[in-house]
C-alpha positions in Angstrom: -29.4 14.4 15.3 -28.8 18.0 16.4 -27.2 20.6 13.6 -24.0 21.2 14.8 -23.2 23.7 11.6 -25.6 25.6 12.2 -23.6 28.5 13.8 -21.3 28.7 11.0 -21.6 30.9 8.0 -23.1 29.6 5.3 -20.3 30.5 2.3 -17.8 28.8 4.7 -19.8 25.6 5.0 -20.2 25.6 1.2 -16.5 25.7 0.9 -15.8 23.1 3.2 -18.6 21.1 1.6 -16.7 21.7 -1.7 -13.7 20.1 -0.9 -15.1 17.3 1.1 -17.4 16.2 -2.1 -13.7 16.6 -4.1 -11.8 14.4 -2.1 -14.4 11.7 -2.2 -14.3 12.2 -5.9 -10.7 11.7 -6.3 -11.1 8.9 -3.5 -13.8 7.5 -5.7 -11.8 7.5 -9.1 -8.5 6.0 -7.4 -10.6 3.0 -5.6 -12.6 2.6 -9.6 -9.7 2.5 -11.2 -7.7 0.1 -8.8 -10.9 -2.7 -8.8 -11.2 -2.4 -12.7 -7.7 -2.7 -12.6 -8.1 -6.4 -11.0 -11.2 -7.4 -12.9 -9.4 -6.9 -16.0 -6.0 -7.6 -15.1 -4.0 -4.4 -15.8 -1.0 -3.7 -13.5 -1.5 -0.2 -14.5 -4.7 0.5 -13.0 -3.5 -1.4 -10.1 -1.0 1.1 -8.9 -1.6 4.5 -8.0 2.1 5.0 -9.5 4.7 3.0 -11.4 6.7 1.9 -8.2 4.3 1.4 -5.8 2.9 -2.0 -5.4 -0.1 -3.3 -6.6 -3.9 -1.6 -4.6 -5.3 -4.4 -2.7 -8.7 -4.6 -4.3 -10.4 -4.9 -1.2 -8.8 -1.2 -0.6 -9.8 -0.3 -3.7 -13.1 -1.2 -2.7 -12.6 0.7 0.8 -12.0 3.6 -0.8 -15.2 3.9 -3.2 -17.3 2.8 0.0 -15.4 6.0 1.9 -16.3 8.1 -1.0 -19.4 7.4 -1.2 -20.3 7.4 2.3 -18.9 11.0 2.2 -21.2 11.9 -0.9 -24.0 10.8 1.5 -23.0 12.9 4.8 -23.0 15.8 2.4 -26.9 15.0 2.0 -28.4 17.9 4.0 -31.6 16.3 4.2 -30.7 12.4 4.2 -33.3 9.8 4.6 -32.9 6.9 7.3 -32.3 4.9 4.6 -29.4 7.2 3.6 -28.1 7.5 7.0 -28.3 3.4 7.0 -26.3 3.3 4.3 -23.8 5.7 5.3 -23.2 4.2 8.5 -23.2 0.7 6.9 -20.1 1.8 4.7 -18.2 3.6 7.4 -18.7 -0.3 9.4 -17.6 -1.9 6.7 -14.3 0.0 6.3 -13.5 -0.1 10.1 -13.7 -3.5 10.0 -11.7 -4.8 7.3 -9.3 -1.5 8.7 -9.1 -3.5 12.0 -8.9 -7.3 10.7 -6.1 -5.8 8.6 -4.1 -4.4 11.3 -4.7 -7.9 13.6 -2.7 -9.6 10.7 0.2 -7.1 11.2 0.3 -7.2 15.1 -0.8 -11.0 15.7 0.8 -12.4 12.7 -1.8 -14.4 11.4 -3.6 -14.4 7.8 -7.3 -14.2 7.6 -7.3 -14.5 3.8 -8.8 -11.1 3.6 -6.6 -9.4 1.3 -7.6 -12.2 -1.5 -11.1 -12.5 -0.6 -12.4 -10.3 -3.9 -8.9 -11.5 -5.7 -5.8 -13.7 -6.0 -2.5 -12.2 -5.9 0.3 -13.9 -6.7 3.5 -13.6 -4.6 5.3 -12.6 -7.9 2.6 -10.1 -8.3 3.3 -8.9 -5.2 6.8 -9.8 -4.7 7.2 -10.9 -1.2 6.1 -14.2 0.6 3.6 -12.4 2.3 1.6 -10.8 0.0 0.9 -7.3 0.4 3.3 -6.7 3.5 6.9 -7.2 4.5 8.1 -10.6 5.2 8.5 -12.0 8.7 12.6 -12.2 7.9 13.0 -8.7 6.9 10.8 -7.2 9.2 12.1 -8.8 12.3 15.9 -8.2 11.1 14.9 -4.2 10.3 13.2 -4.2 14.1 16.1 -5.8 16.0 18.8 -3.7 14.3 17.3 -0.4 14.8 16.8 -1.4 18.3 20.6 -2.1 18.7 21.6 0.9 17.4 19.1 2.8 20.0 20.6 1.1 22.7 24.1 1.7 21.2 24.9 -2.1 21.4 27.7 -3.0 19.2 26.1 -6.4 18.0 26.9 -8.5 14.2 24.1 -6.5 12.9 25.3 -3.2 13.7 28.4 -4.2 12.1 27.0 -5.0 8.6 27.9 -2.4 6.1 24.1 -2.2 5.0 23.3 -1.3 8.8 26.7 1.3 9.3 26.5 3.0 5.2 24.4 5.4 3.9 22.7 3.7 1.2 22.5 5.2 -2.9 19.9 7.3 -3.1 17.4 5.7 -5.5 17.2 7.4 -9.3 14.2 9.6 -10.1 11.5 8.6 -11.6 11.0 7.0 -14.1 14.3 5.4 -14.1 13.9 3.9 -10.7 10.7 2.1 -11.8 12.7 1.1 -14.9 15.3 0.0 -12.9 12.5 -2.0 -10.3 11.4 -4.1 -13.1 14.6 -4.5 -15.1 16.1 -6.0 -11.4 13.1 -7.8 -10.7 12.9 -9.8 -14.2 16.8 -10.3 -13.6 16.1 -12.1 -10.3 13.1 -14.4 -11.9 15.6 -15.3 -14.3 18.1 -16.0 -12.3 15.7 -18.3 -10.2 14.7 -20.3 -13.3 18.7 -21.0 -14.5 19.4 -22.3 -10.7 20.8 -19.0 -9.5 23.3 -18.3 -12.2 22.7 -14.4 -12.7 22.9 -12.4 -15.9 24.3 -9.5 -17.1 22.2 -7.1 -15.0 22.7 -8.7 -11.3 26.6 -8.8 -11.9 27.0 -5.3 -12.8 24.6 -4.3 -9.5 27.3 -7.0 -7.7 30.1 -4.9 -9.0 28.5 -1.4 -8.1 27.8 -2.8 -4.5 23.8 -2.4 -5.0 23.5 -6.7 -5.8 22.1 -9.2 -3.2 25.7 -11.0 -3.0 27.7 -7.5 -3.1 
């Protein structure tokens, strides 16, 4: 394969070279820490932060194959068994990159998001794991496209469509305030829908599910 570096200056390639080997460092360490975060069952290390949801560990696993495909493109003098590698990791990722966006634009589930492990839809708190529902996506679609064409339809007309929403808190209260809401609901479920303390005062503030 031809140089195609060659006409740049050397301190400039070392810089570049630098930050590429950093990145797939960082890469590296988030993708590490999201697996072991699966094999030993900690939600921490599952989540890059408090209120996101939980890294898909075949992401996680993305991610340290990215990194260390970059670690080898870095090689200035790479083997063919290097290069086979390299290019082996790169197909990898594209693939499971394009089987996961098939699932979002046919609909269908190709179990690949629990191939390495099970996730739970509590874990992952919708019905399809890892991505929005059918229900709420389809309802978020149709609106905005009602209020692009201007059409003065029942959605348009809810007051969650025509209000400005509360802004969410800061963290870490709105990861408090995540979890607080989310045990309040699985409670709720368990005692046949009769909601505690928490859900009424959201109800009562106009942030509740029956506000």
């Amino acid at each position: 394969m031809p140089d195609t570096t060659s006409h740049y200056p050397e301190e400039q390639l070392v810089r570049y070279r630098a930050i590429s080997i950093g990145l797939a460092v960082v890469a590296f360490c988030i993708g590490s820490a999201g697996l072991l975060g699966w094999i030993l069952d900690n939600d921490f290390l599952k989540k890059i932060h408090p209120a996101l949801v939980n890294m898909k560990a075949n992401t996680a696993v993305c991610l340290m194959l990215v990194a260390a495909s970059c670690f080898l493109i870095n090689d200035r003098s790479p083997s063919p068994g290097k290069r086979f590698v390299r290019q082996l990791f790169a197909a990898i990722v594209a693939v499971v990159g394009l089987v996961t966006l098939s699932e979002h634009i046919f609909g269908w589930n190709t179990g690949l998001d629990q191939l390495l492990f099970h996730e739970t839809q509590e874990e992952a708190g919708l019905s399809f794991p890892g991505r929005m529902g059918v229900a709420a996506s389809r309802f978020g679609a149709r609106s905005a496209l009602d209020l692009v064409d201007g059409r003065d339809t029942e959605r348009t007309r809810l007051r969650l469509v025509r209000s400005k929403p509360i802004p969410f808190p800061p963290e870490p209260l709105r990861w408090a305030g995540i979890h607080l809401t989310t045990r309040a609901l699985t409670r709720a479920d368990e005692r046949e829908g009769r909601r505690g303390l928490w859900l009424r005062l959201l109800d009562s503030v106009g942030l509740g599910f029956d506000s």
